[in-house]
N, C-alpha and C positions, 0 to 999 in steps of 0.2 A: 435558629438551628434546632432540629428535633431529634431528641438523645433517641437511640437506641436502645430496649433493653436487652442488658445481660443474658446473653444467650452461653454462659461457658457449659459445660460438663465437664464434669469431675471424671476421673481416670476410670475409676472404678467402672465409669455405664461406658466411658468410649470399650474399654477392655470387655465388659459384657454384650455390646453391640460384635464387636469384632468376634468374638468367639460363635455367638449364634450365628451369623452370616457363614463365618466358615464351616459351619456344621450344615446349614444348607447347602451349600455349594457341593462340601463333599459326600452330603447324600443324593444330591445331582449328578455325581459324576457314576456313584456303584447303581444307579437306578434303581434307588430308595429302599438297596439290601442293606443289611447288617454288616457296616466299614470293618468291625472288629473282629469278623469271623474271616479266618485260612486256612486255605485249603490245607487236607492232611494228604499223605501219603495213600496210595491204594496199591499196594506192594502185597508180599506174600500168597495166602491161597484165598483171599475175598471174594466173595461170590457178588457176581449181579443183583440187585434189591429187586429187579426186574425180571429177569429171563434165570439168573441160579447161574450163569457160565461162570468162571474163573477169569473173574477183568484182565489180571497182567497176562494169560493166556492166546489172546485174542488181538487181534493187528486193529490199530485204528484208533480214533478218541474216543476217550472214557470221559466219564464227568461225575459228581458228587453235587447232592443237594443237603445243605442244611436247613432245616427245620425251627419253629419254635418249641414245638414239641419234643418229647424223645420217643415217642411210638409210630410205627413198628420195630425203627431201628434201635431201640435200649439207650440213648445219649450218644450214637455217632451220625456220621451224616449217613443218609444213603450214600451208596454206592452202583456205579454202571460201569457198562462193560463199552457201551457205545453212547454214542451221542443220540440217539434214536431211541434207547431205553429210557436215557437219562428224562427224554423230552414223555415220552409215556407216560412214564412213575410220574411226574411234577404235575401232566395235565390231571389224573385223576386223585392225585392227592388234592389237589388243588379243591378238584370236584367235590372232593369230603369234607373241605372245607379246612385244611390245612394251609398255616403260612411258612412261607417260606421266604428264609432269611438270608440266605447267600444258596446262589449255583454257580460253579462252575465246570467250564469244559475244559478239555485240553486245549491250549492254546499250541496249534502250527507257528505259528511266527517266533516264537521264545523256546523250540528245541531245535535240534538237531535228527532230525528225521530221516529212515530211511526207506525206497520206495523199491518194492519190488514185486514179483509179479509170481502169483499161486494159482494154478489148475485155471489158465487163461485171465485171472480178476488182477488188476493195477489195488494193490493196496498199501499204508502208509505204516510206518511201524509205532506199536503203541507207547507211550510215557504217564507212566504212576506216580513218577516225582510230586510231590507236593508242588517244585516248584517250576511243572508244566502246564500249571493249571491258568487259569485268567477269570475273571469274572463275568457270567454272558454277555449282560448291558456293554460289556467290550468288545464284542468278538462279531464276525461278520462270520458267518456260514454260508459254507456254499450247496446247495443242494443241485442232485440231476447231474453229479459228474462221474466221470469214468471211475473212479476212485471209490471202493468199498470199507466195510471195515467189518466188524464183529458178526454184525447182523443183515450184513447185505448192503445194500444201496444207502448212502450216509449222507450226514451232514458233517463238511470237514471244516472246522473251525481259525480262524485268524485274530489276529488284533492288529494289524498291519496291509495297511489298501494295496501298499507294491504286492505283498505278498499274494492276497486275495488276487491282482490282475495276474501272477505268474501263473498263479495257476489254475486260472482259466481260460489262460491260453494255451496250456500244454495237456489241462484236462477234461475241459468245458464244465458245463454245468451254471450257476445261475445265484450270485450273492444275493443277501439279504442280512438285513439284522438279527441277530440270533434272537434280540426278544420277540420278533416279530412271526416266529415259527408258532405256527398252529397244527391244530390233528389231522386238517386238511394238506398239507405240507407234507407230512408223513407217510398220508396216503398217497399221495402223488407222487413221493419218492419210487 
């Protein structure tokens, strides 16, 4: 009979195995943003890091990007008034070579929203809460539907597939993964 060797591990490497595993895993899941950043509040008189509007002003999602950096915003995240600015601001910081460590949009599935209708345009009501936000890698956007927001023709956010099919049956328009939005996307809008 031919012995086997000793294969134990000590506690210490299964417990340091287990830990690096789950740290992969849950940088799988925020699509390899910064797990430890959350979203803040965009309440008061905030301006767009984009367009200068008054986000809680303005009907529709807003979204926030945090940075490695703290320039041009001083140590907060950007801030946006729509889902459309948000997507701007990120493509050409991006371009400058800026990383970027958490975005989030508003996520539609996680409020309480209300829809109502301004000088003929279907639009959704806005949410500054901290805790309206989601992380994009989460959220499915719909582009091309009836539904506007700050800046015209939007990208209306989810984290919930029932939700995504509700409404785009009631609003049309065309899901996709929100990481998957490009400048082409934009334009198309």
């Amino acid at each position: 009979m031919t012995e086997l060797p000793n294969r134990s591990v000590s506690r210490r490497r299964l417990l340091a195995g287990a830990a690096a595993g789950l740290s992969v895993g849950v940088a799988g899941c925020s699509g390899g943003e910064n797990a430890s950043i959350t979203p803040v509040s965009l309440d008061g008189e905030r301006a767009c890091d984009q367009c200068g509007m008054i986000i809680e002003d303005h009907p529709g999602p807003v979204g926030q990007i945090h940075f490695a950096d703290d320039e041009p915003e001083g140590g907060r995240p950007g801030q946006f008034c729509s889902s459309t600015c948000t997507y701007r601001y990120r493509f050409d910081a991006e371009a400058e070579g800026r990383t970027v460590e958490a975005a989030f949009l508003t996520d539609y599935s996680s409020v309480e929203y209300e829809v109502f209708t301004e000088g003929g345009d279907t639009q959704f009501s806005s949410h500054v809460e901290s805790e309206a936000f989601e992380r994009m890698p989460a959220l499915t956007v719909v582009a091309r539907s009836e539904v506007v927001g700050a800046m015209g023709p939007e990208l209306i956010p989810f984290s919930e597939e029932g939700d995504v099919t509700a409404f785009t049956d009631e609003y049309g328009g065309e899901p996709m993964p929100a990481t998957d939005v490009k400048r082409s996307t934009l334009e198309a809008l």
